[in-house]
N, C-alpha and C positions, 0 to 999 in steps of 0.2 A: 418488425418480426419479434416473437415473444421468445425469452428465453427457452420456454418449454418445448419450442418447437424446432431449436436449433439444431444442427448435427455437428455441427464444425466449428472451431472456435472464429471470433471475427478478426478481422485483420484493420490495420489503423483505418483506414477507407470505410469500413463498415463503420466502424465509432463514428468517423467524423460523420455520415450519413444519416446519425441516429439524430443529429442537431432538431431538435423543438417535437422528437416525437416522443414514444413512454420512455421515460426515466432512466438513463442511465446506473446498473446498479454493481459497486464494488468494496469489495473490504483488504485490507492488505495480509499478504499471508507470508509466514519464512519456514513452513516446515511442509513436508510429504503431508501429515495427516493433516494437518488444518488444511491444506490448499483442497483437499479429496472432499472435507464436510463443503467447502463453499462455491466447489467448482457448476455444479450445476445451478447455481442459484443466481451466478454473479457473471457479469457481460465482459469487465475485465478484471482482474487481481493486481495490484500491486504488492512488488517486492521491495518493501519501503524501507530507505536508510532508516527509520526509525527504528528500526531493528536492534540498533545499537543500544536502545536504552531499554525498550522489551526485552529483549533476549539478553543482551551482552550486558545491561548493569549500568552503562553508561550514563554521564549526568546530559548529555546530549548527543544530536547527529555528529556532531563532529571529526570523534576520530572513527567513523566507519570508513573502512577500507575496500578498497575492490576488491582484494582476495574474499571479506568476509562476505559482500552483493551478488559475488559469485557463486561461492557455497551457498549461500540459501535460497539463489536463484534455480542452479542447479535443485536444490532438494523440492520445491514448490513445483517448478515443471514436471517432476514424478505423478504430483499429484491432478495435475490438473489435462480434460479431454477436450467441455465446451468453452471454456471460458479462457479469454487470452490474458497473455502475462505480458504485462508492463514491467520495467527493474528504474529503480532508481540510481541515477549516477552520484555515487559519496561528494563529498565537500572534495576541492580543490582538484577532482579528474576532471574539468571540465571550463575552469572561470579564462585558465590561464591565456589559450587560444582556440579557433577553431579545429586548426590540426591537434591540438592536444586531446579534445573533446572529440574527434572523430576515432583518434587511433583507440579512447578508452570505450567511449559507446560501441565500438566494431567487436572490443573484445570483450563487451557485456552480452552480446547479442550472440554473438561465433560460440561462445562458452555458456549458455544458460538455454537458449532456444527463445529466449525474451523475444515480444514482436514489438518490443516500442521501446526507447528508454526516458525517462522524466529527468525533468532538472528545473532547477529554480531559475526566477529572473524573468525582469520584463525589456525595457527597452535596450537596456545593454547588454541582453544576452539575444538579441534577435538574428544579428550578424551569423552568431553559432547556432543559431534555428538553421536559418537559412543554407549553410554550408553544409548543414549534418543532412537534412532534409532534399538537397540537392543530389548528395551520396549515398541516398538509401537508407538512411536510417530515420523512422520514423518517430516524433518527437511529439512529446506530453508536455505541456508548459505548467508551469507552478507559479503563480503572482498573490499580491497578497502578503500576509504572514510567511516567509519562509523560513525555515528555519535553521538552515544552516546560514544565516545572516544573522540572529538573536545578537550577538556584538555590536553590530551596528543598529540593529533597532531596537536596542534598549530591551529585548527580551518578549517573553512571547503574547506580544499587544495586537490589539485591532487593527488593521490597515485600513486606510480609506474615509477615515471619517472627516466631514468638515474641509479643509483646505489639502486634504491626502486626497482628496475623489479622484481626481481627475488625472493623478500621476498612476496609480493603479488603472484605472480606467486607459490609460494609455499603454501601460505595460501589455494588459492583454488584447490591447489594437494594436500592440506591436507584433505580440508573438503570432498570430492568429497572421496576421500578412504575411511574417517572415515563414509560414508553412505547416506549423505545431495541427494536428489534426483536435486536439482537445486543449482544455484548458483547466488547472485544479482555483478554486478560490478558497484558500485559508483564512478564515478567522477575518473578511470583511462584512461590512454593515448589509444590513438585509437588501437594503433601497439600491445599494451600491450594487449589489449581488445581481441582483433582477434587471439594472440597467446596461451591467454588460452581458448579461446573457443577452438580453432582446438587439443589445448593437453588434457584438460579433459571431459572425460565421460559424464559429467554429462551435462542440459542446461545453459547457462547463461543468464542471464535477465539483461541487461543493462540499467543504467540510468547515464548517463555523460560518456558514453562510446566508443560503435559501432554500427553501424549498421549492425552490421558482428557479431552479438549475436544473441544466439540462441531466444531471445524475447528482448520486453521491459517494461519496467514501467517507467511511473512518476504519479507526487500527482493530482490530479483531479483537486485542486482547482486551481492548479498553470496552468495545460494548458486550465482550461477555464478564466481566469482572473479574480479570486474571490479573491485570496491571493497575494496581493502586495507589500508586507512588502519589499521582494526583490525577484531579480527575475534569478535565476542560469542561467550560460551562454547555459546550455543542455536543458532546457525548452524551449520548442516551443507551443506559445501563440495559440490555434486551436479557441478561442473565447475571447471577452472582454466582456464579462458578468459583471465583477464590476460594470463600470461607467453605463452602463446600469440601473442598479440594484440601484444604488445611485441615478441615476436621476429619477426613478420612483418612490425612498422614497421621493424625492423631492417635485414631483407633488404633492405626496399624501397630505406633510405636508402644502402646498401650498394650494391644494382644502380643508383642514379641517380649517383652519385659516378661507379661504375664506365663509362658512359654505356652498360650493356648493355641499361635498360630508358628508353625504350620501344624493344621490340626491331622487328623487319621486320610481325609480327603483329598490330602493335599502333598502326601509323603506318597511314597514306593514302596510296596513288599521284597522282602528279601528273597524270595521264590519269583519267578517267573510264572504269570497265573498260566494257568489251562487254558488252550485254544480258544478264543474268542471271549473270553473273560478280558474285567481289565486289567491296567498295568498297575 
């Protein structure tokens, strides 16, 4: 079924149903107005901890917090009618147990209107697939590059390659059994990408991946050129919005120095105009 055609947003079941037909298609959003430009275009949204370094300045996922997944959850669900909202679960609501990760995903979901929530991890996060999954709460897996792990994998490298295949490749034979209706691939090798698409069940949502995944995502800001800080080699720039955006604060500071703005158009008369005139 074609985006275009949709009325309703989809629900995990639908994702998972889209396995091997068109392209899964999604970009991550943390505000009302970004979520409104992307909503008819996109199958689902993520409200991605990456947030923390988009928006909040941060030098990683790390210290994003529930409070803050909430609030931009909540603001993104404003914006959005056909297209469902996934929310990302922060670093450490979720590694410790599976009661811990059920009581945090109940209240990402209860507090945002989220229909899914993602989290990192392959074989050793399956246990908490499976539990969360059994409770209702339907689950996005992440394998691959993740990046609230950058500590332990030495930072933000390829996964998969060479003598990695096949522990990646198991990660998401593990989540895919323990129930996850989709799967993200970060930042593995093309070959790598395409063979777990074609062995597990489930879709795969690629982002540093293939184009032979069952969808894709990346961060908004990054393919409209808002977020420069650095720019991954999988990012394809579709606008350059920043220097735009800089050179218009530019003007502006320029016309207010200059005192030409606010100009006659843009002020109040001291009179109240005549009926039907303007203000």
């Amino acid at each position: 079924m074609s985006a275009t055609a949709r009325k309703t947003a989809p629900n995990a079941e639908d994702i998972r149903a889209r396995k091997g037909d068109d392209p899964l298609v999604s970009l991550t959003a943390y505000t009302t107005p970004m979520a409104r430009l992307m909503d008819p275009h996109c199958d689902f949204v993520l409200v991605g901890d990456s947030v923390g370094m988009v928006l909040h300045g941060l030098s990683s996922t790390l210290g994003v917090t529930m409070e803050m997944m909430i609030l931009h959850g909540q603001a993104v669900a404003r914006g959005l009618e056909t297209a469902m909202m996934v929310i990302d679960m922060p670093f450490a609501s979720y590694e410790e147990s599976p009661a811990q990760a059920f009581r945090n995903a109940a209240r990402l979901m209860a507090e945002t209107g989220a229909g899914a929530v993602k989290l990192e991890g392959g074989v050793e996060m399956a246990e908490t697939i499976r539990f969360l999954v059994k409770r209702g709460i339907p689950v996005m897996a992440h394998v691959g590059l993740t990046p609230q792990s950058i500590n332990t994998l030495g930072g933000y490298k390829v996964q998969g390659r060479d003598e990695q295949a096949d522990a990646v490749l198991a990660d998401a034979r593990a989540v895919a059994e323990a129930g996850a209706f989709s799967v993200v691939l970060e930042k593995v090798p093309q070959g790598l990408a395409d063979r777990i698409t074609a062995e597990v069940p489930i879709p795969t949502i690629g982002i540093g991946a293939s184009a032979g995944c069952d969808g894709q995502i990346l961060v908004v800001d990054d393919m409209l050129g808002f977020f420069t800080a650095f720019k991954p080699k999988f990012v394809k720039r579709y606008a350059d919005l920043g220097p735009l955006a800089e050179a218009a604060i530019a003007e502006y500071a320029a016309e207010v120095r200059a005192r030409t703005f606010p100009a006659a158009e843009h002020v109040f008369a001291d009179q109240a105009p005549a009926k039907g005139g303007k203000a």
